[in-house]
C-alpha positions as CSV (number, residue, x, y, z in Angstrom):
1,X,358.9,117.2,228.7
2,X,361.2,116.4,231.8
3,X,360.4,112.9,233.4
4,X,361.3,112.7,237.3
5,X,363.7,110.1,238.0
6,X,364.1,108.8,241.7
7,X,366.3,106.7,243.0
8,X,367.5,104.4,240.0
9,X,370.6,103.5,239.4
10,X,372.8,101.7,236.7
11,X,374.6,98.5,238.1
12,X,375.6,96.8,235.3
13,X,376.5,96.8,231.2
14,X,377.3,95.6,228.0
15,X,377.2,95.2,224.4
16,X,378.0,93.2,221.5
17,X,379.4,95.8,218.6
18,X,381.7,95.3,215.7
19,X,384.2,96.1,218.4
20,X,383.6,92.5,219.9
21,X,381.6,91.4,223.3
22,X,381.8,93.8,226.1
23,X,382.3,97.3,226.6
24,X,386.5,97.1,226.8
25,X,387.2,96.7,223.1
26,X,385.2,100.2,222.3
27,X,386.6,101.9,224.9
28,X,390.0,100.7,223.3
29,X,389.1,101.8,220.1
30,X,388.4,105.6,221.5
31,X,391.4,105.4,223.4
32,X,393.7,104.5,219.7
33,X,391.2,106.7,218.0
34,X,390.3,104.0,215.4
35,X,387.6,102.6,214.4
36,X,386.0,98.7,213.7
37,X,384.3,99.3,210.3
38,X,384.8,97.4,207.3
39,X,384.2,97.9,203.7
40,X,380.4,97.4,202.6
41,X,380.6,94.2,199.7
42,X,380.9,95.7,195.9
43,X,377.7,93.6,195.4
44,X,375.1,95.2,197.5
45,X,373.2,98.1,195.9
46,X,374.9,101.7,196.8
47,X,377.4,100.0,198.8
48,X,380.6,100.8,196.7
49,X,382.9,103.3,199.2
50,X,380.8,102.9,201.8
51,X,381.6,101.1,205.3
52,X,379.4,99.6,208.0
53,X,379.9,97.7,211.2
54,X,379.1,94.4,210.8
55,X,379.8,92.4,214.1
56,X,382.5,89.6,212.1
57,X,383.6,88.2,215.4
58,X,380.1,87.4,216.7
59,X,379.3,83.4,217.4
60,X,375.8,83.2,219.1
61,X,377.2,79.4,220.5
62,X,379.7,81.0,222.2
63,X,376.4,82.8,224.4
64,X,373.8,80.4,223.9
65,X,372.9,76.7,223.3
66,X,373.5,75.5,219.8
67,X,370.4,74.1,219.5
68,X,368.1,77.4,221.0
69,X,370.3,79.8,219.1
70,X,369.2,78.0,215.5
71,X,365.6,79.1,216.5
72,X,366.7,82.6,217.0
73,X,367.4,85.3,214.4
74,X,370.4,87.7,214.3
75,X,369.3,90.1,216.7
76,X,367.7,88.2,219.3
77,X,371.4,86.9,219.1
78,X,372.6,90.1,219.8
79,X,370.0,91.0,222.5
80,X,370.6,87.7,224.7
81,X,374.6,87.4,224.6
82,X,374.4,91.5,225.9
83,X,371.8,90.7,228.7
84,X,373.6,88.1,229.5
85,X,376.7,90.5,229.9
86,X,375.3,92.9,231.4
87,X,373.4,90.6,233.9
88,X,376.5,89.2,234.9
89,X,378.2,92.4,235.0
90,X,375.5,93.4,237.1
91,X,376.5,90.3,240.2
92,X,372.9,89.6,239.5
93,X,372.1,85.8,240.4
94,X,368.6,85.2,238.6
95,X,368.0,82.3,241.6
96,X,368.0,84.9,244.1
97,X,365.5,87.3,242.2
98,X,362.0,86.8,242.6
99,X,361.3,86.4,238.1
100,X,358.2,88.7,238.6
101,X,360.4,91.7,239.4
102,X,362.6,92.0,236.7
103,X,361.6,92.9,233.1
104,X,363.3,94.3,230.0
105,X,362.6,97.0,227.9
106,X,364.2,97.1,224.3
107,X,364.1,99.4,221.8
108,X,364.5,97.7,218.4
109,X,364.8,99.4,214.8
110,X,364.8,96.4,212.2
111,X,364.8,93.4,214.2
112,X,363.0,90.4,212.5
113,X,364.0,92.1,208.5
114,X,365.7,89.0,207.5
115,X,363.6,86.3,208.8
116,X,360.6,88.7,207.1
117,X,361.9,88.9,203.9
118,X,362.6,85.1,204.1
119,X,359.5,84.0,205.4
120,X,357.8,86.4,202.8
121,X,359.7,84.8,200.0
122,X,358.4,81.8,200.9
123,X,355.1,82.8,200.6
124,X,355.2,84.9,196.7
125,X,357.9,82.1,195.7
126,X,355.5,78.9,196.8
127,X,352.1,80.5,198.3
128,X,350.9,79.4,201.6
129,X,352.1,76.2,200.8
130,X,355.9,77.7,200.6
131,X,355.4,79.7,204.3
132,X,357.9,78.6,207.2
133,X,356.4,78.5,210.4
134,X,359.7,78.1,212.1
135,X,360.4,81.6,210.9
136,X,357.3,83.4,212.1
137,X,358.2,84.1,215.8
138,X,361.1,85.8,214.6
139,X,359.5,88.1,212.3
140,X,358.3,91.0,214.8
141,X,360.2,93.7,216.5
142,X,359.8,92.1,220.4
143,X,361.1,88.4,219.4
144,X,364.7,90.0,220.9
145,X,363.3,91.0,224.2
146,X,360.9,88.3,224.3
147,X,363.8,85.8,223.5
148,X,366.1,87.4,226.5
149,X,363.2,87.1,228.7
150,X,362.8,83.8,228.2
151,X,366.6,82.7,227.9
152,X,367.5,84.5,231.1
153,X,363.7,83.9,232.8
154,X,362.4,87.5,233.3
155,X,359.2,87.3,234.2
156,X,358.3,91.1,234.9
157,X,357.5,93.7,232.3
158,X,358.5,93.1,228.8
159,X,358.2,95.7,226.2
160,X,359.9,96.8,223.1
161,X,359.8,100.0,221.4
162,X,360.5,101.3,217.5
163,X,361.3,105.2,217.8
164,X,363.8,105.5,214.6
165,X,367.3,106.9,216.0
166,X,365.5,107.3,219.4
167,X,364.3,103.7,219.7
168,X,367.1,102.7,223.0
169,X,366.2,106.0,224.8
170,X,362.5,105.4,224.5
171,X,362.7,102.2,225.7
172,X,365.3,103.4,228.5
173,X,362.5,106.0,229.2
174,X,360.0,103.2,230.1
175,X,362.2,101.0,232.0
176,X,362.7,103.6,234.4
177,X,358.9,104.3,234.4
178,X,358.8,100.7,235.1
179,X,360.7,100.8,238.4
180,X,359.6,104.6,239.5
181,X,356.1,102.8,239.1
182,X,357.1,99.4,241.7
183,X,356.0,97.5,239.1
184,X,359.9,95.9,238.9
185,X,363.1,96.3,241.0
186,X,365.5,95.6,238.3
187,X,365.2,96.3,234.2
188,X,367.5,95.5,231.4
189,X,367.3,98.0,228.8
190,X,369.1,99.3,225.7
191,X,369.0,98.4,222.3
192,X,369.4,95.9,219.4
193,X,369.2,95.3,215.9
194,X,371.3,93.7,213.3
195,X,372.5,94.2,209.6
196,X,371.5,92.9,206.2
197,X,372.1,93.7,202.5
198,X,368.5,94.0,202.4
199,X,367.9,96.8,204.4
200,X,371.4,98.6,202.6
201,X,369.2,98.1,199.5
202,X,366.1,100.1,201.4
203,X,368.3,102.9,202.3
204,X,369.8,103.3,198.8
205,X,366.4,103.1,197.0
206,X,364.9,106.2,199.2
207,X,368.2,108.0,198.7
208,X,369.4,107.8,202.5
209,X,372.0,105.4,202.3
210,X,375.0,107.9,202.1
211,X,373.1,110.2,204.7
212,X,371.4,108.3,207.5
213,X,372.8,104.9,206.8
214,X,375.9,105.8,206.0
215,X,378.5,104.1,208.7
216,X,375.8,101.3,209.5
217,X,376.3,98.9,212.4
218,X,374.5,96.7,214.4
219,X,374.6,94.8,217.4
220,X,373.1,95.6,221.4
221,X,373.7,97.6,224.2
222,X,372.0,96.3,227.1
223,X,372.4,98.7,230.7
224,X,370.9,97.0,234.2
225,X,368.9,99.6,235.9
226,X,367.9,99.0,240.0
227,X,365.5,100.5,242.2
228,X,368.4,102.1,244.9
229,X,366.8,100.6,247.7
230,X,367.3,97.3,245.9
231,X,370.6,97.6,244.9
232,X,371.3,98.1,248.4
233,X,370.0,95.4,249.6
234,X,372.2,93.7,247.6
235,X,375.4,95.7,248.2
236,X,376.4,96.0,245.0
237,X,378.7,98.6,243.1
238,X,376.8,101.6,241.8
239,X,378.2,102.0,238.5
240,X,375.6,105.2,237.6
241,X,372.6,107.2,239.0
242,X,369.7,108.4,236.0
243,X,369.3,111.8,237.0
244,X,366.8,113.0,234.7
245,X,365.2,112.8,231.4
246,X,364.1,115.5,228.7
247,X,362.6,115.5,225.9
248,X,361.3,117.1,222.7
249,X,359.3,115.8,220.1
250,X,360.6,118.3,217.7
251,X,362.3,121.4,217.2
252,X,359.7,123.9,215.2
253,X,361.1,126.2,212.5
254,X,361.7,129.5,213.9
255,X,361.3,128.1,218.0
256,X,364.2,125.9,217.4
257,X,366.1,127.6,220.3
258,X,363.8,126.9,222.7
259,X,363.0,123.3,221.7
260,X,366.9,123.2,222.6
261,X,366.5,125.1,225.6
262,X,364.1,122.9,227.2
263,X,365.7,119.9,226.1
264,X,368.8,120.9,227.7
265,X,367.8,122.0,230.8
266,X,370.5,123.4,232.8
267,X,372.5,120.7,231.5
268,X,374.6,122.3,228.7
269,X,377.8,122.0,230.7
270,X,379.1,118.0,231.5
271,X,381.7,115.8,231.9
272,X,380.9,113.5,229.5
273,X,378.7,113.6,226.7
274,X,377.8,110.7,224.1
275,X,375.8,111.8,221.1
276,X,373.6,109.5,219.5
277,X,371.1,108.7,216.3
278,X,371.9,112.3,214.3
279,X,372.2,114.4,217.5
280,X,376.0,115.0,216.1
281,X,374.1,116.2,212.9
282,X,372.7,119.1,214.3
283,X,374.5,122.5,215.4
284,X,372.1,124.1,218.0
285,X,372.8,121.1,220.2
286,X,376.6,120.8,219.6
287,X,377.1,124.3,219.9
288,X,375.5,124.5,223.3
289,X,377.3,121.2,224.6
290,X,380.7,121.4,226.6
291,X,382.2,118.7,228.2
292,X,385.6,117.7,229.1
293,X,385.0,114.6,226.1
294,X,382.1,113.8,224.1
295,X,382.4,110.7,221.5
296,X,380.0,109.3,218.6
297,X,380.1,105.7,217.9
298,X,379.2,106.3,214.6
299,X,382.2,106.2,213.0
300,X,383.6,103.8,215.4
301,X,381.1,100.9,215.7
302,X,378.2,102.3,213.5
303,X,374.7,103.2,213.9
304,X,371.5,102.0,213.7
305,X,368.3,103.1,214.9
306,X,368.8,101.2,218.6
307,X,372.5,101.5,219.3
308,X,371.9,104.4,221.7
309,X,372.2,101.6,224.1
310,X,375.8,101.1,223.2
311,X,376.5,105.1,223.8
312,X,374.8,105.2,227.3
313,X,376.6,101.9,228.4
314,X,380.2,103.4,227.0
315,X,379.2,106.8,228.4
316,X,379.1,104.8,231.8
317,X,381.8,103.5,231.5
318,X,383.6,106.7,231.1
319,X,382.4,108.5,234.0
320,X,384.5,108.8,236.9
321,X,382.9,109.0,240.3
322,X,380.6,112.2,241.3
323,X,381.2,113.2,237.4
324,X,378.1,114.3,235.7
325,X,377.3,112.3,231.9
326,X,374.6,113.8,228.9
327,X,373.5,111.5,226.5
328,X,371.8,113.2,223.4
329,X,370.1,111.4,221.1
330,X,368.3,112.8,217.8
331,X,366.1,111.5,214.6
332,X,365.9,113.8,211.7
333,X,362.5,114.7,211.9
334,X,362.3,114.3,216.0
335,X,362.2,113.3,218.9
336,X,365.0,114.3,220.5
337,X,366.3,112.9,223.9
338,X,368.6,114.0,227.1
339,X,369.8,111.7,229.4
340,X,371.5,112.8,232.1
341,X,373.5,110.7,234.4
342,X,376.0,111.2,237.6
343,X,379.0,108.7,237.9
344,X,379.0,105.7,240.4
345,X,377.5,108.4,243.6
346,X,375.8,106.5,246.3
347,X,371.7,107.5,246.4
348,X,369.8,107.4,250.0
349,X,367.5,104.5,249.5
């Protein structure tokens, strides 16, 4: 499927990583060709040799009030310190946007795992009796976006989406729905979710931990997306232009080249490519990409099911002016996603 795009454009970005906050300290680490993983603890189940990217440096205080970021779990952490970034990054002042016209849409993998399992423990350790309420809010998938909508008071279209490796780009997908639609004038999308011993332990006991989990990370990778004619109005810096979308929900057995064929698009040949999820993973879509530099955060950051938003923001911020950008993103069993940008061009609003 190829979505029409139309006058949207990328004014702002940001993410929290094991790198640290903002999009500078990854782009430092592909410059040195290193890398911000540490060794996974002896202690957690299949974790001996492995690495992940735990984000060590985070402090939610340093984003948000002590006494609303007690109330929050890990990756609603995550998902308001990058708004806020990226909202900033953006020149956005919130005063001077009507709250009605700018949403978010997240895409969030395990978000709400560790105030679950807590909040469950409470009930099989001590029956209803032993439940938390506190903890409830935070047990679901939206509590990120819901909490950055309410931190940074976005009153327009909130939504969050779970698509495995593809959960950022589905929710990216949306947002631009969103503003293609005139039901908003800005969005905040991107990804978030955090890490836990827990879901290390998941991964191991269904024998993907080595595969699929292996290089774990977590974090959020939050991109400001603006009708042109807005941005315009504002006179902002133009940072990107989405110039189209593809998609596949799966490449069939014996078809595979033209799943990749129409996924692609004309778009084989680009300046900058980021691979995402386990597009790296698969030949037919490597093979066919060329670009003057393509990265995978992988092994720089980690992955999780929603850091696509991290690869789309650092792609961004990669591409020069009137360069062109392809962001491919891949789950095992599908879907699979192309994102193609242009670098900081002007658009006709």
């Amino acid at each position: 499927m190829n979505t029409s795009i139309k006058d949207i454009v990328i004014t702002g970005y940001s993410a929290i990583t094991s790198a640290g906050s903002g999009i500078e300290p990854i782009l430092e680490l592909l410059r040195s060709n290193s890398d911000a993983l540490t060794p996974v603890p002896d202690d957690i189940p299949g974790g001996l040799g492995q690495r992940w990217g735990k984000a060590l440096a985070f402090k939610a205080t340093d984003f948000i009030a002590p006494l609303k970021a007690r109330k929050m779990d890990r990756c609603s952490q995550f998902a308001v310190a990058a708004s806020g970034l990226a909202l900033k990054d953006a020149g956005i002042d919130l005063r001077l946007v009507a709250p009605e016209r700018i949403g978010i849409a997240l895409g969030c993998g395990f978000g709400g795992v560790a105030n679950s399992a807590e909040f469950l423990a409470g009930y099989f350790n001590g029956g209803v009796n032993g439940l938390a309420p506190m903890l409830f809010p935070n047990t679901v998938s939206n509590a990120p976006a819901s909490n950055a909508s309410i931190e940074h008071g976005l009153k327009g279209p909130n939504v969050t989406l779970v698509q495995r490796f593809c959960s950022a780009e589905s929710a990216f997908m949306m947002a631009c729905r969103f503003i293609n639609e005139g039901r908003a004038d800005i969005m905040l999308t991107g990804g978030a979710d955090d890490l836990m011993p827990l879901m290390m332990a998941g991964f191991a006991a269904t024998g993907q931990l080595r595969r699929y989990a292996a290089c774990f990370g977590e974090g959020s990778g939050i991109l400001v997306l603006e009708s042109a004619r807005h941005a315009a109005l504002r006179g902002v810096e133009i940072k990107g232009v989405v110039e189209g979308i593809s998609t596949v929900g799966l490449l069939p057995k014996g078809n595979e080249l033209e799943g990749v064929d129409r996924l692609l698009s004309g778009s084989d040949s680009s300046d900058v490519v980021s691979l995402s999820g386990t597009a790296s993973e698969n030949p037919l879509l490597v093979q066919r990409v060329r670009a003057e530099s393509s990265f995978d955060l992988s092994t720089v950051t980690g992955r999780s099911l929603a850091m696509g938003g991290v690869s789309m923001a650092v792609q961004l911020a990669c591409l020069k002016k009137r360069r062109t950008g392809l962001h491919l993103a891949a789950s095992p069993e599908g879907p699979y996603y192309a994102i193609r940008f242009s670098g900081g061009n002007p658009v006709q609003s």
